[in-house]
PDB file of N, CA, C and O in Angstrom, chain B, residues numbered from 101:
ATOM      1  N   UNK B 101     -69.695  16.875-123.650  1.00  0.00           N
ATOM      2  CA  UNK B 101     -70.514  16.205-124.610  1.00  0.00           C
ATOM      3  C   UNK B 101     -70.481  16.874-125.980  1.00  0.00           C
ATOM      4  O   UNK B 101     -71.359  16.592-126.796  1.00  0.00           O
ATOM      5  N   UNK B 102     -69.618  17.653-126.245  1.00  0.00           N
ATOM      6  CA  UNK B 102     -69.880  18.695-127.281  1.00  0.00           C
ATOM      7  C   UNK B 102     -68.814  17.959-128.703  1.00  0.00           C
ATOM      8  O   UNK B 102     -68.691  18.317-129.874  1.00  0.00           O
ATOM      9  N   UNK B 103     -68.365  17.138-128.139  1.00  0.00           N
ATOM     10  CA  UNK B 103     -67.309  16.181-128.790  1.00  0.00           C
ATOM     11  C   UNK B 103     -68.303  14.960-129.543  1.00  0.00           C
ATOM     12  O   UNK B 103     -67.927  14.303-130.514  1.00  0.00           O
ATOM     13  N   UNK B 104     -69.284  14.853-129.053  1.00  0.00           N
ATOM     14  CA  UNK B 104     -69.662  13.614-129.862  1.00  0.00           C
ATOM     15  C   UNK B 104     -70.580  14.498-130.684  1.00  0.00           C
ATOM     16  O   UNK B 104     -71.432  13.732-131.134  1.00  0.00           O
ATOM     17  N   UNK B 105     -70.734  15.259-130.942  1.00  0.00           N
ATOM     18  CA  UNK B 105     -71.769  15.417-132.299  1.00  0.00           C
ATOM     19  C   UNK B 105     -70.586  15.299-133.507  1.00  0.00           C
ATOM     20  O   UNK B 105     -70.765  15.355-134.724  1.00  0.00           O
ATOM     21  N   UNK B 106     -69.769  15.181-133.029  1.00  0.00           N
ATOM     22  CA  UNK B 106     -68.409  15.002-134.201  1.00  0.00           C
ATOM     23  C   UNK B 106     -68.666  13.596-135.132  1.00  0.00           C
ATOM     24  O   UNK B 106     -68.871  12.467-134.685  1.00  0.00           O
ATOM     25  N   UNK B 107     -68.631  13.788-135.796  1.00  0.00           N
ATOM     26  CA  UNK B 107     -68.543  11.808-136.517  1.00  0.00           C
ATOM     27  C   UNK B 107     -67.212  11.535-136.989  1.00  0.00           C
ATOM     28  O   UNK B 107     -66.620  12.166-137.865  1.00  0.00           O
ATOM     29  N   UNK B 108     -66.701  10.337-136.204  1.00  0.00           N
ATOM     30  CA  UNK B 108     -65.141  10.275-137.073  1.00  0.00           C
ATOM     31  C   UNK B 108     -65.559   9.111-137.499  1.00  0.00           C
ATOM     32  O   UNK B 108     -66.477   8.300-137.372  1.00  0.00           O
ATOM     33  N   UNK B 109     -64.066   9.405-138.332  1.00  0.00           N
ATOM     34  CA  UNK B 109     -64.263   7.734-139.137  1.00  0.00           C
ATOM     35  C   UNK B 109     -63.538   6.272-138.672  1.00  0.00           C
ATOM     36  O   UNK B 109     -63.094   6.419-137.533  1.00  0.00           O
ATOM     37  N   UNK B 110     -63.401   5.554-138.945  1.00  0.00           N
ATOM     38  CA  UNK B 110     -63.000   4.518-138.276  1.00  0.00           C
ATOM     39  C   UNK B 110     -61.803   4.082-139.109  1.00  0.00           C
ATOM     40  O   UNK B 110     -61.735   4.059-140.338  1.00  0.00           O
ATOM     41  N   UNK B 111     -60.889   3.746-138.241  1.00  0.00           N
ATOM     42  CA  UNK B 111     -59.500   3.077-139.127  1.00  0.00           C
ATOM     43  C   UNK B 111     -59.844   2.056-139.985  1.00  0.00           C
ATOM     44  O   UNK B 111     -59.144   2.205-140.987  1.00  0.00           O
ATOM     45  N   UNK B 112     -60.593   1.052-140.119  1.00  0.00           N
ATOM     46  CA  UNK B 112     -60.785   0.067-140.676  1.00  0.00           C
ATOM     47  C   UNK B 112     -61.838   0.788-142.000  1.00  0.00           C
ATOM     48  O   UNK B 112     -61.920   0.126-143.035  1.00  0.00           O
ATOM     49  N   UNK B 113     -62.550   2.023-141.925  1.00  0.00           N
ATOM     50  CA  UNK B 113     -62.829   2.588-143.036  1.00  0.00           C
ATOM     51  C   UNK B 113     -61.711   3.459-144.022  1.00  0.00           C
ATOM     52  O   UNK B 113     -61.864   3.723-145.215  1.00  0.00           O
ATOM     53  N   UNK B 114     -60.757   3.755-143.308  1.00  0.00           N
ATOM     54  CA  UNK B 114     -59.628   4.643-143.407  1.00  0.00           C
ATOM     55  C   UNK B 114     -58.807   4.124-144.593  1.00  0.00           C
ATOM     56  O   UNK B 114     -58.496   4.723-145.622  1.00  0.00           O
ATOM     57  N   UNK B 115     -58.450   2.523-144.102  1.00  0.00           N
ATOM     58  CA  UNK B 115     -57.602   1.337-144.081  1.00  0.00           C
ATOM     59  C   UNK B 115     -58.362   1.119-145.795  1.00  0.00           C
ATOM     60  O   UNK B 115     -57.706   1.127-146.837  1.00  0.00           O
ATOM     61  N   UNK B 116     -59.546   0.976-145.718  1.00  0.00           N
ATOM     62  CA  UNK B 116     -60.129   0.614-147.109  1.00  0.00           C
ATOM     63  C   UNK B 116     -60.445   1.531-148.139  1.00  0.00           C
ATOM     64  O   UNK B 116     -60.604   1.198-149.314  1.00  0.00           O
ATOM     65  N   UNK B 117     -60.534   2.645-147.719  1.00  0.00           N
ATOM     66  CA  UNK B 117     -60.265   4.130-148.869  1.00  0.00           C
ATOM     67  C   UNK B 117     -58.640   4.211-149.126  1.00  0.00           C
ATOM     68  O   UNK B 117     -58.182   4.880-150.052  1.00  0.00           O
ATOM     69  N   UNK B 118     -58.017   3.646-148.436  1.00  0.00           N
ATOM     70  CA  UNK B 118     -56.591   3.895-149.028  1.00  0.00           C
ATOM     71  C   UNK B 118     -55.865   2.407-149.678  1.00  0.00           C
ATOM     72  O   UNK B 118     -54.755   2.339-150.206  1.00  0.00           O
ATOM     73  N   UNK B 119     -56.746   1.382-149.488  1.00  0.00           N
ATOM     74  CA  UNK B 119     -56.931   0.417-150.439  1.00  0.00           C
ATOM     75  C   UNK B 119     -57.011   0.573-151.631  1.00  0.00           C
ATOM     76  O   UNK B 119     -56.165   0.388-152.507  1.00  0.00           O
ATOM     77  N   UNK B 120     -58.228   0.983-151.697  1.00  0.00           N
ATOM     78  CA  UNK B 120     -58.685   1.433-153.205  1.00  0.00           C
ATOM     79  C   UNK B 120     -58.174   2.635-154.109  1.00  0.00           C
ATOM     80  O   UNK B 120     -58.326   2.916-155.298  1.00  0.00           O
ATOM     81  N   UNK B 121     -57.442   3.282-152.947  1.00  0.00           N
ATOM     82  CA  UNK B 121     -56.688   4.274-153.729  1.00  0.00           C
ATOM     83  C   UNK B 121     -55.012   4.052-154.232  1.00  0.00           C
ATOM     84  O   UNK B 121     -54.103   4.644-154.814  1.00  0.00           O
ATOM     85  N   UNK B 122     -55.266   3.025-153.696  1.00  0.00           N
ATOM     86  CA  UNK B 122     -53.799   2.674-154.313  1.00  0.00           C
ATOM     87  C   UNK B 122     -54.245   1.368-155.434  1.00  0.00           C
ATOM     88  O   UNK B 122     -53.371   0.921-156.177  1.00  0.00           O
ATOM     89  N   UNK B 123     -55.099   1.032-155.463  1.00  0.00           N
ATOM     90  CA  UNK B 123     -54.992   0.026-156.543  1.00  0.00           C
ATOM     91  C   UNK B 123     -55.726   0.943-157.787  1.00  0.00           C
ATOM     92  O   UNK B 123     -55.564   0.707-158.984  1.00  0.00           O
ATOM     93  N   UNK B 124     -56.529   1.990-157.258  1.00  0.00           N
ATOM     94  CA  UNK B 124     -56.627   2.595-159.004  1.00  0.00           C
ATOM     95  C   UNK B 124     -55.326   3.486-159.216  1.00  0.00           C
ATOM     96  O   UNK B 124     -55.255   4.071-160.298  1.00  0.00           O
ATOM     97  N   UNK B 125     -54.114   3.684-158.150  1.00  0.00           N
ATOM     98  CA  UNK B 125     -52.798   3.564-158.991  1.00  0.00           C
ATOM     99  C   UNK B 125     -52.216   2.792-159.441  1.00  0.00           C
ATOM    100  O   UNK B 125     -51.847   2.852-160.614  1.00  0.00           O
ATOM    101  N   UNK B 126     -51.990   1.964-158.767  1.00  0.00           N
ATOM    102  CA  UNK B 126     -51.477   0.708-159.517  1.00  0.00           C
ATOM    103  C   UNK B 126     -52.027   0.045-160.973  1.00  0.00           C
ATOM    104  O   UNK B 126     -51.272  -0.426-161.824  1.00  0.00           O
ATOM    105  N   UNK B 127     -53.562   0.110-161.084  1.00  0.00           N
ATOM    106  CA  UNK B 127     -53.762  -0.182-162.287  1.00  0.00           C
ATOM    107  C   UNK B 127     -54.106   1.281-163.250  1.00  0.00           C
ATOM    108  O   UNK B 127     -54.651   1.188-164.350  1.00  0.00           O
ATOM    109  N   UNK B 128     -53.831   2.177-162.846  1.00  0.00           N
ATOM    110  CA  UNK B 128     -53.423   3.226-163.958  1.00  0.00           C
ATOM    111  C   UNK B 128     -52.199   3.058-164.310  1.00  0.00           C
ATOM    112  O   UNK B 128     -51.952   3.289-165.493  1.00  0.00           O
ATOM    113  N   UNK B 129     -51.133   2.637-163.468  1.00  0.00           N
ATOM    114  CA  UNK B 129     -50.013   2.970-163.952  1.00  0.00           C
ATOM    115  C   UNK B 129     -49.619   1.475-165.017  1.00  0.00           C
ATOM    116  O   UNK B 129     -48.843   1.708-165.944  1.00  0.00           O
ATOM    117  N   UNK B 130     -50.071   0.211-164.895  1.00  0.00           N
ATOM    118  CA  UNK B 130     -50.266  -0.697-165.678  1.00  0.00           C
ATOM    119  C   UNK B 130     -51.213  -0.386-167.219  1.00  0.00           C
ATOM    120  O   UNK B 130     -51.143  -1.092-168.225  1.00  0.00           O
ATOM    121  N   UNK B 131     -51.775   0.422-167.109  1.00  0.00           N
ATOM    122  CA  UNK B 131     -52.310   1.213-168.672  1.00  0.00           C
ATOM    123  C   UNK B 131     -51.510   1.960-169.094  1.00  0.00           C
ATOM    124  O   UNK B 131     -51.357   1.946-170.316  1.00  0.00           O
ATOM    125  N   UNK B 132     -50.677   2.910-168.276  1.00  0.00           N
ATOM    126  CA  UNK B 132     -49.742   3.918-168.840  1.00  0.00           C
ATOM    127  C   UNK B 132     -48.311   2.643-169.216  1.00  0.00           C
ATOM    128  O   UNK B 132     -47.279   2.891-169.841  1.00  0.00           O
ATOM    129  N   UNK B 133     -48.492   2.057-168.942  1.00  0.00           N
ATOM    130  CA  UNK B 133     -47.454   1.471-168.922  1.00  0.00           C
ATOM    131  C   UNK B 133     -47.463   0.292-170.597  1.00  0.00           C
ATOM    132  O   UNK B 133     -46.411  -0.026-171.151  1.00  0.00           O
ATOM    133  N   UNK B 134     -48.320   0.014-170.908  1.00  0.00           N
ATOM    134  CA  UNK B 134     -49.320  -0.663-171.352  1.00  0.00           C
ATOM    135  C   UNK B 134     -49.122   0.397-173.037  1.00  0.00           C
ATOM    136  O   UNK B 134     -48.396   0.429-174.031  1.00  0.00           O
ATOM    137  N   UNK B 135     -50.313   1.117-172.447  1.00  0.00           N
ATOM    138  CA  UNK B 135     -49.768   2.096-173.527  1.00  0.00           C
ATOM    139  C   UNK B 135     -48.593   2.904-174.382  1.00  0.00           C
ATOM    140  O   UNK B 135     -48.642   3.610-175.390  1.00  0.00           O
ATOM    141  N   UNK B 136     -47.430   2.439-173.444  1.00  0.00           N
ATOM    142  CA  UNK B 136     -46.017   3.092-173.766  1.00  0.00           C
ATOM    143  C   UNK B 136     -45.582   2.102-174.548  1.00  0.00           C
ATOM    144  O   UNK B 136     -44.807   2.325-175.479  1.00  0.00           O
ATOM    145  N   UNK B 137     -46.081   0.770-174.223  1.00  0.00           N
ATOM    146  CA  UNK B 137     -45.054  -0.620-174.762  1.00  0.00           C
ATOM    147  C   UNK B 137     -45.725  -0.230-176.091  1.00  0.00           C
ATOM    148  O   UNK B 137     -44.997   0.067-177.038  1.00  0.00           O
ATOM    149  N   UNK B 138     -46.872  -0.214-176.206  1.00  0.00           N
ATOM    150  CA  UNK B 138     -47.468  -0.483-177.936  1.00  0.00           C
ATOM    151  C   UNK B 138     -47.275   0.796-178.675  1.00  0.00           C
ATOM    152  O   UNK B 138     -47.884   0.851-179.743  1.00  0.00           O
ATOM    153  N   UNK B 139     -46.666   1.685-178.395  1.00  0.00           N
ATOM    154  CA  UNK B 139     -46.091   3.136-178.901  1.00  0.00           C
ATOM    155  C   UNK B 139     -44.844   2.525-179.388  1.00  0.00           C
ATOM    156  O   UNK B 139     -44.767   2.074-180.532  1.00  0.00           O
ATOM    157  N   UNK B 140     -43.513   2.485-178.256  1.00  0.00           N
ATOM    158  CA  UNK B 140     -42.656   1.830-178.448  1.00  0.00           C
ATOM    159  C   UNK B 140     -42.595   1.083-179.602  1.00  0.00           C
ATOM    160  O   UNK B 140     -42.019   1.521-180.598  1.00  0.00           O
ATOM    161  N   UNK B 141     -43.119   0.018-179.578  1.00  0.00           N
ATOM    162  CA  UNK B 141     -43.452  -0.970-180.545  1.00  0.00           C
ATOM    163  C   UNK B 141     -44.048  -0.549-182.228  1.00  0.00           C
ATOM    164  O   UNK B 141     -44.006  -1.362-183.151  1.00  0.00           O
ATOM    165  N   UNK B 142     -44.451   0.516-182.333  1.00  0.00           N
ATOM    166  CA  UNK B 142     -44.929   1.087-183.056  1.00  0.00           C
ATOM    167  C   UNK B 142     -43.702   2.192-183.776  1.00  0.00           C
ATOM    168  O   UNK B 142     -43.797   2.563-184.945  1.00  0.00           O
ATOM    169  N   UNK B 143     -42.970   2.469-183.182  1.00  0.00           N
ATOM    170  CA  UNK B 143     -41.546   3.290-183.502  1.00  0.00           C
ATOM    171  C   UNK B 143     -40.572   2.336-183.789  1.00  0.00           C
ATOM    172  O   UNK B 143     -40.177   2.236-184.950  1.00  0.00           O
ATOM    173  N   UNK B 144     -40.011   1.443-182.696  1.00  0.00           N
ATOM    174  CA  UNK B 144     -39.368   0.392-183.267  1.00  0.00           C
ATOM    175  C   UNK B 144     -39.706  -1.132-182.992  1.00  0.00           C
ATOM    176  O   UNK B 144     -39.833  -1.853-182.003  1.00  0.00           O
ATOM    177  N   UNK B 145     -39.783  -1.252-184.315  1.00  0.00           N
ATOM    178  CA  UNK B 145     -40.187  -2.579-184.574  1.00  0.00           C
ATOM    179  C   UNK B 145     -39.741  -4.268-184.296  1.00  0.00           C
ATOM    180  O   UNK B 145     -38.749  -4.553-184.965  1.00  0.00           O
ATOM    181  N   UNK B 146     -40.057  -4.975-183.787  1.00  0.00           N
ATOM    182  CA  UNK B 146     -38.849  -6.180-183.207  1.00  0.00           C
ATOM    183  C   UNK B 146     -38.338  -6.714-184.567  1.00  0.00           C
ATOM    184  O   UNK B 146     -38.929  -6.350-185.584  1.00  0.00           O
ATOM    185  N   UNK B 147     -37.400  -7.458-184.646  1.00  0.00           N
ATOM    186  CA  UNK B 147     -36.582  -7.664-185.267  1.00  0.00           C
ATOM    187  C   UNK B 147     -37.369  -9.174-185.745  1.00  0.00           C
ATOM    188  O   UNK B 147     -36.836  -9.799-186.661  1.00  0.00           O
ATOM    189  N   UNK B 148     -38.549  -9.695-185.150  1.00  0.00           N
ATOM    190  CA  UNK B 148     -39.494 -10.870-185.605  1.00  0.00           C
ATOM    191  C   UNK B 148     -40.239 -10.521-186.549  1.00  0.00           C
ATOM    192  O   UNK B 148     -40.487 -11.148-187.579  1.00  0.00           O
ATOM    193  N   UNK B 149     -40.824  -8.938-186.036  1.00  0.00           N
ATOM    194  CA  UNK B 149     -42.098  -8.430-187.166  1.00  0.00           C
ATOM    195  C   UNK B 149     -40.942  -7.838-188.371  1.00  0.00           C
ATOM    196  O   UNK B 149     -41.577  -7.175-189.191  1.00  0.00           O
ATOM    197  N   UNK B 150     -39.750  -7.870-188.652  1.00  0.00           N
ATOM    198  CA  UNK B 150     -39.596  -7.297-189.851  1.00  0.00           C
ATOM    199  C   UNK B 150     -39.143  -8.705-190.234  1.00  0.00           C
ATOM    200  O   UNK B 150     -39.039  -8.667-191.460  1.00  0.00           O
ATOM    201  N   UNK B 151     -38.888  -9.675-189.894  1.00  0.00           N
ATOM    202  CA  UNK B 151     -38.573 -10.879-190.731  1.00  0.00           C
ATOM    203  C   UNK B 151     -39.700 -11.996-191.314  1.00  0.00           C
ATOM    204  O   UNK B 151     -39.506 -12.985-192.021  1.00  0.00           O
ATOM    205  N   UNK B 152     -41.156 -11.372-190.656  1.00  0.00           N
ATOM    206  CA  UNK B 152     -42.201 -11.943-190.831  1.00  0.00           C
ATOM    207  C   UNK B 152     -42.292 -10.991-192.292  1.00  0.00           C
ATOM    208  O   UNK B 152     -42.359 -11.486-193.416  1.00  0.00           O
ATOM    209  N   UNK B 153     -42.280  -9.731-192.034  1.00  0.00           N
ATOM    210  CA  UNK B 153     -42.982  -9.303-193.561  1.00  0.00           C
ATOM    211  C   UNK B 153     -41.455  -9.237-194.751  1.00  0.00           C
ATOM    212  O   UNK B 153     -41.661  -9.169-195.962  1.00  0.00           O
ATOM    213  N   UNK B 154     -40.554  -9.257-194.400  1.00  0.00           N
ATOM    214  CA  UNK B 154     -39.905 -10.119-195.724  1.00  0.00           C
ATOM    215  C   UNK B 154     -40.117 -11.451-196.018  1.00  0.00           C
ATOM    216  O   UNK B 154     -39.697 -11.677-197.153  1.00  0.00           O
ATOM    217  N   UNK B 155     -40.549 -12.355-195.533  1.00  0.00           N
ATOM    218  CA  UNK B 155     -41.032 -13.702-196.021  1.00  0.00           C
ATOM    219  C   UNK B 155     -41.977 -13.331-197.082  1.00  0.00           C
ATOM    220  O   UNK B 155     -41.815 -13.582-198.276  1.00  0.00           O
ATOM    221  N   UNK B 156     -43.200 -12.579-196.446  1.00  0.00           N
ATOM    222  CA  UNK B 156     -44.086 -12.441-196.807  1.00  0.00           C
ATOM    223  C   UNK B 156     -44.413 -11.848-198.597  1.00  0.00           C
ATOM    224  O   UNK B 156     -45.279 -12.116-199.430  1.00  0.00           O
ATOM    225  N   UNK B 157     -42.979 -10.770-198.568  1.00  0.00           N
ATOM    226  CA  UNK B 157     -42.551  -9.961-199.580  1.00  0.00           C
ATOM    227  C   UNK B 157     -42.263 -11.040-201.095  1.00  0.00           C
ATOM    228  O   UNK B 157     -42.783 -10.978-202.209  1.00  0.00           O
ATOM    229  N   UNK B 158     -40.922 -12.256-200.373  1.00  0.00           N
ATOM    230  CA  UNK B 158     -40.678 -13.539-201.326  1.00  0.00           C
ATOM    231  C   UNK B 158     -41.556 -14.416-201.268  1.00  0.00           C
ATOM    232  O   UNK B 158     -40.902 -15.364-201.704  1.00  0.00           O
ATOM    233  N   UNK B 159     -42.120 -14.646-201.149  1.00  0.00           N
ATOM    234  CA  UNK B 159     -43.612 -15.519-201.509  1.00  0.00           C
ATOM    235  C   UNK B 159     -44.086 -14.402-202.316  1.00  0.00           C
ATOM    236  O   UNK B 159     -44.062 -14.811-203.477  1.00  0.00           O
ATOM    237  N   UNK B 160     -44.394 -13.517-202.297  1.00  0.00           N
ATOM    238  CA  UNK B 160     -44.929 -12.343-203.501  1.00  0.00           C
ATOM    239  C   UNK B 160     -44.360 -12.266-204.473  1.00  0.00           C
ATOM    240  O   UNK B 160     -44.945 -12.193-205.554  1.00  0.00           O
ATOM    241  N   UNK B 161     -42.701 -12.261-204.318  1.00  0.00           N
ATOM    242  CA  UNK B 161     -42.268 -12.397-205.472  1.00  0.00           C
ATOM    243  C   UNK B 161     -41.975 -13.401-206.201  1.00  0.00           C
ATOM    244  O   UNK B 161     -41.350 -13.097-207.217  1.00  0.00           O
ATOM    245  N   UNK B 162     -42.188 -14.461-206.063  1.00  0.00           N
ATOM    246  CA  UNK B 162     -42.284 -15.805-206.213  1.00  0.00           C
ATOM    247  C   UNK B 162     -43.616 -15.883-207.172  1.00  0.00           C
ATOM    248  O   UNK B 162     -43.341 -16.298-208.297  1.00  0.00           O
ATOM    249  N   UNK B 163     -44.248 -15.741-207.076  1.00  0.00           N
ATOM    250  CA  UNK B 163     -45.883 -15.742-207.830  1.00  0.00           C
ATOM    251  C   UNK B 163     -45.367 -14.970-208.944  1.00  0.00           C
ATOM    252  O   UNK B 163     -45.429 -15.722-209.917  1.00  0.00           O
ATOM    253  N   UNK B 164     -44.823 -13.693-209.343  1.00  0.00           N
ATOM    254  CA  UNK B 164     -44.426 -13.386-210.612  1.00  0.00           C
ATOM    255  C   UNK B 164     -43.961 -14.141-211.672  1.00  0.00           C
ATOM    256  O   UNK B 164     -43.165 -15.073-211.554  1.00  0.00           O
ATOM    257  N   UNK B 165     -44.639 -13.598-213.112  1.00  0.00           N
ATOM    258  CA  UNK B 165     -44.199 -14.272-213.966  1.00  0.00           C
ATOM    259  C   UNK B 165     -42.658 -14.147-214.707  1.00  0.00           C
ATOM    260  O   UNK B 165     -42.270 -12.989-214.864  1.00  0.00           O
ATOM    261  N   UNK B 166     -42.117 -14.795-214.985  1.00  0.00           N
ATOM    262  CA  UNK B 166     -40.625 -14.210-215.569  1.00  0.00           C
ATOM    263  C   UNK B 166     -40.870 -13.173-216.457  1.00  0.00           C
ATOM    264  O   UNK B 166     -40.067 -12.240-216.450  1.00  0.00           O
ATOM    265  N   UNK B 167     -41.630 -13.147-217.072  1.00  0.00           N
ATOM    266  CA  UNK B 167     -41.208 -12.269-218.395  1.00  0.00           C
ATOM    267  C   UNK B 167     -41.094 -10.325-217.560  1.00  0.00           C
ATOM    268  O   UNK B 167     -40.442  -9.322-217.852  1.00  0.00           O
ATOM    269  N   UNK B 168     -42.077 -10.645-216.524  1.00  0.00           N
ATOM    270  CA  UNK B 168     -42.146  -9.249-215.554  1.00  0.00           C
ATOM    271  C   UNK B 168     -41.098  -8.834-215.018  1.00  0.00           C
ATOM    272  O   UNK B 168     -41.031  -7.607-215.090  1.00  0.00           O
ATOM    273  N   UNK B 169     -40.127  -9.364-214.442  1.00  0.00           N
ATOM    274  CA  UNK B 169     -38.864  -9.489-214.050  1.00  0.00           C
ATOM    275  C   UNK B 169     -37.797  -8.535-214.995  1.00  0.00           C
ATOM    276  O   UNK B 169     -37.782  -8.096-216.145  1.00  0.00           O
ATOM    277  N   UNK B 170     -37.250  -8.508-214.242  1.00  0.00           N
ATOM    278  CA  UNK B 170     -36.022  -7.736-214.978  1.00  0.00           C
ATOM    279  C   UNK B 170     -34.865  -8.645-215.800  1.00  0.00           C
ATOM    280  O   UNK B 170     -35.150  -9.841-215.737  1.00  0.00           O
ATOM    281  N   UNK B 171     -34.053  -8.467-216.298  1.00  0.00           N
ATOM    282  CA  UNK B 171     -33.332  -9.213-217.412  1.00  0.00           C
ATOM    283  C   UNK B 171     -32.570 -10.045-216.893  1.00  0.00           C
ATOM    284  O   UNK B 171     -32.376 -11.202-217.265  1.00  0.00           O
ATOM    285  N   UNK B 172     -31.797  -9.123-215.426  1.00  0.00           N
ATOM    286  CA  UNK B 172     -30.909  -9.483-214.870  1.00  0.00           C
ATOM    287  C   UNK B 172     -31.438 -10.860-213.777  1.00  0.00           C
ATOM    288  O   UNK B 172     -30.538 -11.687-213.628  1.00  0.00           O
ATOM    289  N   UNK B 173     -32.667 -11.165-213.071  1.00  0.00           N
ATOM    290  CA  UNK B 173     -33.419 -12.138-212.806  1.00  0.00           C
ATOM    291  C   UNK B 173     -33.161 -12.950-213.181  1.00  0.00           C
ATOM    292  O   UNK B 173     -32.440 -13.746-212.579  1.00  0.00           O
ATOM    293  N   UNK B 174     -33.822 -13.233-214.870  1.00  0.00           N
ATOM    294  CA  UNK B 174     -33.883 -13.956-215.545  1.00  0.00           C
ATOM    295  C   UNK B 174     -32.934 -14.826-216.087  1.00  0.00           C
ATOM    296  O   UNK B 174     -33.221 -15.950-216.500  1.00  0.00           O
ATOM    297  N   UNK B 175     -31.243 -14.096-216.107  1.00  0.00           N
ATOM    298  CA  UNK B 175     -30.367 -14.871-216.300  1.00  0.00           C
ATOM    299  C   UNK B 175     -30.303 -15.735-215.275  1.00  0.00           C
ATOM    300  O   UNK B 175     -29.458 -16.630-215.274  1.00  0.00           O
TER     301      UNK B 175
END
């Protein structure tokens, strides 16, 4: 009888602590992951976001008046 003052745990409790321990890996590694893309992205830039801000640049320069311009423009 010296065996049951023991408390074990039960597979089906076992089964659900190692549930949960794998999904707060799984969604850590979806933040690390997460976080790398917008770094990335931040070093090099897609080839959409630099054609968005040259548009952006000729429409700016477009609003100038001629006389601001350089000579060579103007011809």
């Amino acid at each position: 009888m010296a065996s049951s003052s023991k408390k074990k745990t039960t597979m089906a409790k076992l089964n659900r602590e190692s549930a949960v321990r794998d999904k707060r890996l799984r969604k850590a590694a979806k933040k690390d992951a997460r976080k790398a893309a917008a770094a990335a992205e931040l070093l090099n830039p897609t080839v959409e976001g630099a054609e968005a801000v040259e548009g952006e640049e000729r429409e700016a320069g477009e609003a100038e008046p001629a006389e601001d311009r350089s000579p060579e423009v103007a011809r």
